[in-house]
C-alpha positions in Angstrom: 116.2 80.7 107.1 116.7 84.7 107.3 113.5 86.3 107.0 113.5 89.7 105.9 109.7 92.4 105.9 109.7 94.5 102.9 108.4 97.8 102.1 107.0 98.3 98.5 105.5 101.1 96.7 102.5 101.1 99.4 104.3 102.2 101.5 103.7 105.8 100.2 100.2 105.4 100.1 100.1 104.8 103.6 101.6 107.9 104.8 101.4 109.5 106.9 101.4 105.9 109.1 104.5 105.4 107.6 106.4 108.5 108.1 108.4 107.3 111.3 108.2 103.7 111.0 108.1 100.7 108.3 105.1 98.9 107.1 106.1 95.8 109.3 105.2 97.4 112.4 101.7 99.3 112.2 99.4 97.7 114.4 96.0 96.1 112.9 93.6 93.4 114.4 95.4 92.9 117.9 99.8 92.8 116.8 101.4 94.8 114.5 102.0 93.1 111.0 105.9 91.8 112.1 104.3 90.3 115.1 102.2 88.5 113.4 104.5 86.8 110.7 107.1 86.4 113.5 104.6 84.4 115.5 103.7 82.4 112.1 107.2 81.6 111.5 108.6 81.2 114.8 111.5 83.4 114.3 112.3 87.1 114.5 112.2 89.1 111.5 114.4 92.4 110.2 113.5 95.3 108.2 114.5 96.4 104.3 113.2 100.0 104.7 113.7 103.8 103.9 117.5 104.7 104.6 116.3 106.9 106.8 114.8 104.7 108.9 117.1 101.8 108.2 119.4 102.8 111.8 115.9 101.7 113.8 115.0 99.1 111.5 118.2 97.6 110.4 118.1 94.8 108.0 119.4 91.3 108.8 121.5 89.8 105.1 122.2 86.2 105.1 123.0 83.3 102.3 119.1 82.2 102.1 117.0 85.0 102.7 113.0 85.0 102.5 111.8 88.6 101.8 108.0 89.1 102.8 105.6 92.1 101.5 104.9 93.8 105.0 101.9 94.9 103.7 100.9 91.7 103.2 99.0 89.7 106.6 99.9 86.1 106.8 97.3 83.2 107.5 98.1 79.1 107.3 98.1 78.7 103.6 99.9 81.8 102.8 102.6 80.6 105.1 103.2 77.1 104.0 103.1 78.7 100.7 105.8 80.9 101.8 108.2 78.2 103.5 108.0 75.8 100.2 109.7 78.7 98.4 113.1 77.9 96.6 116.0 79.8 95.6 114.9 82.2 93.4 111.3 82.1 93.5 109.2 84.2 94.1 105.2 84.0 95.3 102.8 86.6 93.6 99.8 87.5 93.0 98.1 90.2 90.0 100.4 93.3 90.6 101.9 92.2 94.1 105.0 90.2 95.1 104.0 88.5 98.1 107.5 87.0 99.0 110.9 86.0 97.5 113.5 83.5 98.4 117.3 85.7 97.5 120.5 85.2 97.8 122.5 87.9 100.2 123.7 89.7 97.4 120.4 90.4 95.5 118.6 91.9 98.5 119.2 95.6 98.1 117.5 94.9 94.8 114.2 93.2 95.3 112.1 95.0 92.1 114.9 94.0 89.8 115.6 90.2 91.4 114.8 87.7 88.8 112.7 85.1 89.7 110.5 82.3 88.9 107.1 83.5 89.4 104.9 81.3 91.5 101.1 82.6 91.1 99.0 82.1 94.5 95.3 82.1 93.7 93.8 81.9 97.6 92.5 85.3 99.1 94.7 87.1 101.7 94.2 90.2 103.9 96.7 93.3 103.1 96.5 97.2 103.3 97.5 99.0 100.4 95.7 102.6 101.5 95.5 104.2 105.5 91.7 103.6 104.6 92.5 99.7 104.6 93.5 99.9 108.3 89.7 100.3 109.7 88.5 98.5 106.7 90.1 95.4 107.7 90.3 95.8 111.3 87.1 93.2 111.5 88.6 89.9 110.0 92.4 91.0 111.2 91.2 91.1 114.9 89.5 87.9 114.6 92.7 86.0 113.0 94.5 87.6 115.8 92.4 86.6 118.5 92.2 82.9 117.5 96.0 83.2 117.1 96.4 84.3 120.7 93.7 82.5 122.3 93.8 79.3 121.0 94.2 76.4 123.6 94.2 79.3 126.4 91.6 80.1 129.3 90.5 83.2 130.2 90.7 84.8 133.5 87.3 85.1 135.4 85.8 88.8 136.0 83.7 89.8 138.5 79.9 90.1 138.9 79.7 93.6 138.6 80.5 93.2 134.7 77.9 91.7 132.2 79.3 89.9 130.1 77.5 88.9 126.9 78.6 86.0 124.5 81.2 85.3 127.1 82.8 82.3 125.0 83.9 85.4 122.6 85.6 87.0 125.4 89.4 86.9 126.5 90.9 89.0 129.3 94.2 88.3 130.2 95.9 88.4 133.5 96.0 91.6 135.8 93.4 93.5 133.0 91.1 94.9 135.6 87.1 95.4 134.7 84.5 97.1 137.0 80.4 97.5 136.3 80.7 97.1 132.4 79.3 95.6 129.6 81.1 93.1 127.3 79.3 92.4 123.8 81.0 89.4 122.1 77.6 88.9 119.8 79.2 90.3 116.7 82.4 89.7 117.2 85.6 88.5 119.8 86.3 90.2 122.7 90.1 91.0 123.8 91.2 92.4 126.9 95.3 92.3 127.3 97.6 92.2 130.5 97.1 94.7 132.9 95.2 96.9 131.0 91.9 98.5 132.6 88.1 99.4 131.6 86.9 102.0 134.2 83.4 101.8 135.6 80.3 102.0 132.9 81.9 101.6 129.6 79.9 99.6 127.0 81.9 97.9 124.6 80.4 96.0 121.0 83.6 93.3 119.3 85.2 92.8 117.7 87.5 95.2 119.7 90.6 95.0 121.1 92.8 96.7 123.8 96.6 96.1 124.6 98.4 95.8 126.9 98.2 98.6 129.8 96.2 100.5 127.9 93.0 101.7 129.5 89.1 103.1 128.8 87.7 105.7 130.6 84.5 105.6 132.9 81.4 105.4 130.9 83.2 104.8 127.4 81.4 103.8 124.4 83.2 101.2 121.5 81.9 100.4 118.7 83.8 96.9 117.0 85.7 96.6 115.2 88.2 98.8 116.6 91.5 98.5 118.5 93.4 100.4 120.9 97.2 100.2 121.4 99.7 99.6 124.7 99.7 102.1 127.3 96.5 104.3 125.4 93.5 105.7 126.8 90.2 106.7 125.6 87.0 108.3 126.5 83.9 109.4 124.9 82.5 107.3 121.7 84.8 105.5 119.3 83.9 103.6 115.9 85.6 101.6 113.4 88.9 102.8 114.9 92.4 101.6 115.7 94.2 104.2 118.3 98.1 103.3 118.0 100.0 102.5 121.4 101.1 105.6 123.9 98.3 108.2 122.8 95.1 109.2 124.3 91.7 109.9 123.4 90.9 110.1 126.9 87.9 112.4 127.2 83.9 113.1 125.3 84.1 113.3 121.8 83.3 111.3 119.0 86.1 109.4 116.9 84.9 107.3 113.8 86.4 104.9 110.7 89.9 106.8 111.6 93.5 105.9 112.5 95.7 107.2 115.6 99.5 107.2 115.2 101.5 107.1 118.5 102.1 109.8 120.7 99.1 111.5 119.9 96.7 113.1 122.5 93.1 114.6 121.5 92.3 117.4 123.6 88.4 117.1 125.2 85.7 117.1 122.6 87.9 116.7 119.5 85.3 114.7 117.0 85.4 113.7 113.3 82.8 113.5 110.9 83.1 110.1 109.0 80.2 110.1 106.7 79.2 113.4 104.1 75.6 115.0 104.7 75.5 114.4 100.6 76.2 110.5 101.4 78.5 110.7 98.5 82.2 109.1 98.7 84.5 110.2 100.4 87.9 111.7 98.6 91.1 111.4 100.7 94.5 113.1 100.6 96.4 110.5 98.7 100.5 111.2 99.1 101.7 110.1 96.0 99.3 111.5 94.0 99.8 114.9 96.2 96.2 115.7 95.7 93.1 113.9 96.9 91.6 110.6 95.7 88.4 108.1 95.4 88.4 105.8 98.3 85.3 104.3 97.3 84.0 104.5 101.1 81.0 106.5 102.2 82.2 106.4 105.8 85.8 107.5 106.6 87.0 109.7 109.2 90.6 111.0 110.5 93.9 109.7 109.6 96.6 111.3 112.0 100.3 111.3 111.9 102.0 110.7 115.2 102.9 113.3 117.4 100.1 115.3 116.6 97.5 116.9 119.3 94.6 118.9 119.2 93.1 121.6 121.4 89.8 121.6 123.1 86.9 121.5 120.6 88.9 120.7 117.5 86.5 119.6 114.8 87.4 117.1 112.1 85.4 116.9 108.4 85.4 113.9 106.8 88.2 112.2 105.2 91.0 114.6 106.7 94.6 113.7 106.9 97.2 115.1 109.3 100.8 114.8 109.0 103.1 113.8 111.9 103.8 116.4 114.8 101.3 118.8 114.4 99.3 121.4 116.9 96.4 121.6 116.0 93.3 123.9 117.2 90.6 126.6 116.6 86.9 126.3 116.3 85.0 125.2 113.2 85.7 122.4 110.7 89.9 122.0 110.0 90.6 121.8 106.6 90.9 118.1 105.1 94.6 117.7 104.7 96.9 119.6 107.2 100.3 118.8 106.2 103.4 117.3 109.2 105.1 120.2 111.3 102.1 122.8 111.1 101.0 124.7 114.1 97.6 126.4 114.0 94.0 125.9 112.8 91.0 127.2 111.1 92.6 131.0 111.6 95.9 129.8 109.7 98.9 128.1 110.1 103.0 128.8 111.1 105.5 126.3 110.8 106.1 123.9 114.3 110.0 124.4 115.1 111.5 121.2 114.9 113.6 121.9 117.6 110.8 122.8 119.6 109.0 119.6 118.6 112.1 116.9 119.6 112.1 118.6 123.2 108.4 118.0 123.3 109.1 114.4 121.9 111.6 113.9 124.4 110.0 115.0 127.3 106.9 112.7 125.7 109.3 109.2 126.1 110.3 110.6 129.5 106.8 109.8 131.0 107.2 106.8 129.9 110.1 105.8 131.1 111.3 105.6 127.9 114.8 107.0 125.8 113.7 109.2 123.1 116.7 108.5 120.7 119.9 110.5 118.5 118.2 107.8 115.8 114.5 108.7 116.7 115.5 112.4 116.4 117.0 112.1 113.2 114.3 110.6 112.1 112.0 113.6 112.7 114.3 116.1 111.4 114.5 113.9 107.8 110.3 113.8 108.4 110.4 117.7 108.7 112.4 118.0 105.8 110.3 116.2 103.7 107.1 117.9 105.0 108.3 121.0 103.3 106.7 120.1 99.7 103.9 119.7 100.8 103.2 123.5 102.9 102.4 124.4 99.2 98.7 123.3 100.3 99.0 126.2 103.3 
């Protein structure tokens, strides 16, 4: 069976997460979404995706095809639900499709496929907002840890560490941990390959780092929260989820927000995450073009990748930033700072996009890694897009 990740309509909401990649492959709990399902299912998965992004993300057509919400995140049930699907069916639940079984030729088509309608009843975790990501970071770490963990043992740590609820606790091989604290009480503990926790950092699950990725001396975590491959981070972080190849790696608070990749926060960059009134907080909402309920009294940042800040930026609560933006100036930024926008609290120009793919470039480079003709192409169609919504400048 050919099994194919979907975008839906969510996708908008979840801009700008989703600017420069699909749904499939935001990272929440430990994997990204596709790495979950493809660990479910055994198989590797494709991508039916924005045009734009379809040349990085191409999708895989086949006679029997099972096409899967990627904003959906599987569990057993939902999977054997899946599986038993038949031509032509089609699994849903209230307002979402939660999978399809198509032919090859009714693919490019998904909203207007007919099928039998299957109703599932159980609960399942998905993301519908950016909010959802820190929302339901808690039970998606803890479905990814006994995913990865199960019937494995744990490399051994030195005594220099404290380790607290240890049975909670997974480090895996070459992850290197000096004179910290680990607090499983709450919640799991995952440490992945080779990745490194400097001297004195206290850290509360559920959390969980990737691989390579690394916390500097005397950080403070707060569960649950997750940082990506080959990130760092300093200072105090909350109810977060940093994406893989950006850093946070100095003082500064970070709270109930969401990191893209490529990001780095210059030295005491915080967020405010909760309103002095204690009201809810309103978020820039995409689709809507204007800003929305979340129904949350805490939420924080929600950054675009690319984007960095200067020394002392300051964050109010529920701001959004676009993808590569320069941001910096003292006092509070305003709360939605749309992609491509260079400047601060004394005003704003346009960021070049020529300037920004050589900074992009050079970005990969460090990392031993090819920043693409596709991955460009992609930014340019992201800074064409950006343009409606400078309106806001």
């Amino acid at each position: 069976m050919n099994y194919i990740l979907f975008d839906d309509s969510r996708r908008e909401s979840l801009l700008p997460l989703t600017f420069i990649r699909p749904i499939a492959d935001i990272r929440i709990g430990i994997l990204t979404i596709r790495e979950k399902w493809e660990r479910f299912l055994g198989v590797r998965t494709s991508t039916l995706t924005e045009e734009y992004l379809s040349k990085k993300y191409p999708v895989v057509r086949e006679d029997n095809n099972v096409l899967i919400n990627s904003s959906v995140l599987p569990d057993r049930k939902l999977v054997e639900r899946i599986l038993a699907l038949k031509p032509n069916q089609a699994l849903v639940q209230q307002d979402c499709i939660i999978a399809m079984h198509l032919t090859g030729e009714e693919i490019d088509n998904v909203q207007e496929a007919e099928c039998e309608e299957i109703d599932y009843d159980e609960c399942f975790l998905s993301i519908r907002n950016t909010w959802d990501l820190f929302s339901v970071n808690d039970p998606a770490i803890r479905a990814d840890y006994d995913l990865i963990t199960r019937g494995r043992k744990s490399i051994e740590v030195d005594g220099t560490n404290t380790l607290i609820h240890k049975e909670n606790i997974f480090i895996e091989a070459g992850a290197r941990i000096g004179c910290s604290v680990l607090n499983a009480s709450d919640g799991p503990v995952y440490i992945g390959k080779e990745a490194e926790i400097m001297e004195g950092c206290l850290i509360r699950g559920p959390f969980a780092m990737c691989e390579h990725s690394v916390l500097k001396m005397g950080t403070r975590v707060y569960g649950p929260s997750t940082l990506g491959f080959y990130s760092k981070a300093g200072g105090e972080i909350d109810h977060s989820i940093i994406f893989s190849y950006s850093n946070k790696a100095h003082d500064g608070y970070l709270g109930h927000a969401v990191i893209g990749e490529w990001c780095n926060l210059g030295a005491a960059t915080n967020n405010s995450n909760l309103k002095n009134t204690y009201e809810q907080v309103r978020i820039w909402s995409y689709p809507e073009e204007s800003f929305v309920e979340t129904g949350l009294q805490f939420c924080g940042l929600i950054m675009g990748d690319y984007t960095k800040t200067g020394i002392g930026t300051m964050f109010n609560t529920g701001t959004v930033v676009g993808v590569n933006t320069n941001i910096y100036g003292h006092g509070l930024q305003r709360n939605f700072i749309p992609s491509f926008s260079w400047g601060g609290t004394s005003g704003f120009k346009e960021y070049k996009i020529n300037e920004a793919i050589t900074v992009a470039r050079r970005m990969h480079q460090r990392r031993g890694l090819e920043f693409t003709d596709i991955d460009q192409d992609i930014l340019q169609t992201v800074f064409n897009l950006s343009y409606r919504y400078k309106k806001v400048y």
